[in-house]
N, C-alpha and C positions, 0 to 999 in steps of 0.2 A: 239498106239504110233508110230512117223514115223523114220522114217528109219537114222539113225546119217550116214553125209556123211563126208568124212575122206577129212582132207586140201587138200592133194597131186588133190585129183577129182574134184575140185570148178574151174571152168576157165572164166573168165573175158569174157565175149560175144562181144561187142563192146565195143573199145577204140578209144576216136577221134584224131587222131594223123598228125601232121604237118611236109610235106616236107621241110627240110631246104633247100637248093638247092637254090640259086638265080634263080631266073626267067626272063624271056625273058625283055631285055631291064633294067637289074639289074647286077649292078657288085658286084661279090664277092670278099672280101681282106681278106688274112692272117692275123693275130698279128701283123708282122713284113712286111705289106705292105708299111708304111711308113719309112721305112729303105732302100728300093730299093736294095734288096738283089742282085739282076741280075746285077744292075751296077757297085755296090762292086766288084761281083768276075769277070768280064768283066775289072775293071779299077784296082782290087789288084793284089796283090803277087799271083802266083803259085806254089811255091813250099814253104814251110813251116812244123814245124812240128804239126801243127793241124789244122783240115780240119771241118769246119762246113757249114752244110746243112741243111735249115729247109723243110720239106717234108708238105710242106702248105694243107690246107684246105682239110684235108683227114677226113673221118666219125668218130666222137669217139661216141662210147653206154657204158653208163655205168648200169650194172646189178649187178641186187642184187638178193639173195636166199641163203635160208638156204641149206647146203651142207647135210641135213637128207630129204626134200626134193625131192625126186625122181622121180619126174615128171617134174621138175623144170629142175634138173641135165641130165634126159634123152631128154626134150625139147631143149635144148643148142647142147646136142652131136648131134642130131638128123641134127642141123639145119645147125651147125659149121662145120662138118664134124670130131669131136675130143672134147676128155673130158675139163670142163676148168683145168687149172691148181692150183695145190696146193699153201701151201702159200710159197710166196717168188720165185715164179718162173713164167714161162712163156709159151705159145705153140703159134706156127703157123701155118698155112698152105696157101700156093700162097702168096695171099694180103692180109689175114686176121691174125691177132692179136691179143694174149687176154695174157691181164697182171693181175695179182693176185695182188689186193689193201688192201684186209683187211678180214678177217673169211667170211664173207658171199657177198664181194663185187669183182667185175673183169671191167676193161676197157678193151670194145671189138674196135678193131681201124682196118678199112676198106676204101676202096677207097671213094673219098666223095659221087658220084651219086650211091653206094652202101646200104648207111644209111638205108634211108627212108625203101629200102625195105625186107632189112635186119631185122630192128625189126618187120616190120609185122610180119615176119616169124617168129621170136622167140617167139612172140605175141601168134601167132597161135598154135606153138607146147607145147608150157611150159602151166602148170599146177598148182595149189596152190597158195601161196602166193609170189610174184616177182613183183620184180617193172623195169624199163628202163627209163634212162634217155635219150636224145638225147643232148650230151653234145659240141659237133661238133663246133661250135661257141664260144666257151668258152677255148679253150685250142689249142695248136699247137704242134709239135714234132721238136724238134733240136737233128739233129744228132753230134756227137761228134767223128771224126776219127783222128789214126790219129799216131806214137810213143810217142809222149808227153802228147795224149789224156788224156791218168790216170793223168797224175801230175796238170792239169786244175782239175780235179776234187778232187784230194787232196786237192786243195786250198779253193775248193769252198762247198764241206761238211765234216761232222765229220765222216759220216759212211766209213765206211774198203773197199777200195776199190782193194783190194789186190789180186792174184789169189785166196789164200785158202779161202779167206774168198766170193768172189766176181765171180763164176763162169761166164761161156757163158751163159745164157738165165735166168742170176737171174735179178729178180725184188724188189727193194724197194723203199717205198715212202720214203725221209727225205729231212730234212732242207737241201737247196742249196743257197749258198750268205746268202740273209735277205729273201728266200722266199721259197718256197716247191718244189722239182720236184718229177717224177714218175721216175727211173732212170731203164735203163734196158741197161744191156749188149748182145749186139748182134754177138760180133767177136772179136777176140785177141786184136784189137787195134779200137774197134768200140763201142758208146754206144747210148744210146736216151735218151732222155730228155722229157718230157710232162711237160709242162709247161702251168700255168694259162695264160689267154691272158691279163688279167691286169697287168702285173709282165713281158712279154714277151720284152716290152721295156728294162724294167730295166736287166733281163739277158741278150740279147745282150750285151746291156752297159756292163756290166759285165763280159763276155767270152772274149767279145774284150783287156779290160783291164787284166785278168787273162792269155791270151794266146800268151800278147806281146812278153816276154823273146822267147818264141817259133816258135814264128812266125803262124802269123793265114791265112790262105788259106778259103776263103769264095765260095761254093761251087753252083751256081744256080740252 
């Protein structure tokens, strides 16, 4: 009878895996490339009470595993330099990112020329059953600064966006306007946004119109 080998020890040998990265003689655009963000905050207002910056074309990985998993969990710290995080919060370290989306899922977000060789690595260390997305092209981050920052977001979801309920480095995913964001607070008057790039028009439109009374500072 042969030998039963335990999930955690099964590791995927080869994965054919695709550099996003534009290539030479290829341009790459944000979401929000047709907006001309650079001319906005060149030709707007500077002083206002909320400050948006979308921090474009940066790596998003999205990973999945089970949190019993151990080989899965030790392949991530291993590679991240830090455990991921629980639900509803967040870790850093340098330019690396990882937000906690759901029991067994996290978006890892890194500089863009980072990606590609970023999941190798996590390829390489993790063990059992895990999957990686390379979702990089499908999503963009708007930052949200600012003293009136919270009250744009009052307007714009139902969840609690309050101190107690709403610390520095919590993460939730909910409804934003008529669409979804990944909402993460980063600083007393600082938050991000991950937003779909289908949808990325439409919140613009959106924050510009929510952020009138306030006055909006667009930030390149």
């Amino acid at each position: 009878m042969s030998e039963m080998i335990a999930p955690e020890q099964l590791k995927v040998q080869k994965v054919a895996l695709m550099d996003q990265l534009a290539g030479p003689g290829q341009r790459a655009e944000s979401p929000l490339h047709h907006a001309d963000l650079a001319t906005v905050a060149k030709k707007g207002p500077k002083d206002g009470g909320v400050t948006l910056q979308e921090h474009k074309l940066l790596g998003h990985l999205v990973i999945r595993g089970s949190v019993d998993n151990q080989a899965f969990l030790a392949g991530a710290r291993e590679v991240l330099g830090f455990d991921l995080p629980g639900p509803l919060s967040s870790a850093e370290q340098g330019s690396t990112s990882v937000r906690w989306i759901s029991p067994d899922e996290w978006l890892v977000i890194v500089p863009g020329e980072e990606a590609f060789e970023l999941e190798n690595r996590l390829r390489e260390a993790m063990g059992g059953h895990y999957a990686i997305v390379n979702a990089s092209g499908g999503q963009t981050v708007l930052e949200l600064s600012g003293p009136d920052a919270r009250k744009v977001l009052k307007k714009s979801t139902p969840y609690d966006v309050h101190d107690r309920n709403f610390p520095v480095g919590k993460v939730v995913t909910s409804v934003f306007a008529k669409t979804q964001a990944v909402i993460r607070r980063t600083g007393d008057e600082r938050w991000e946004l991950v937003i779909r790039r289908s949808f990325a028009d439409y919140a613009w439109l959106w924050l510009q119109d929510a952020s009138a009374e306030y006055g909006l500072v667009v930030k390149a």
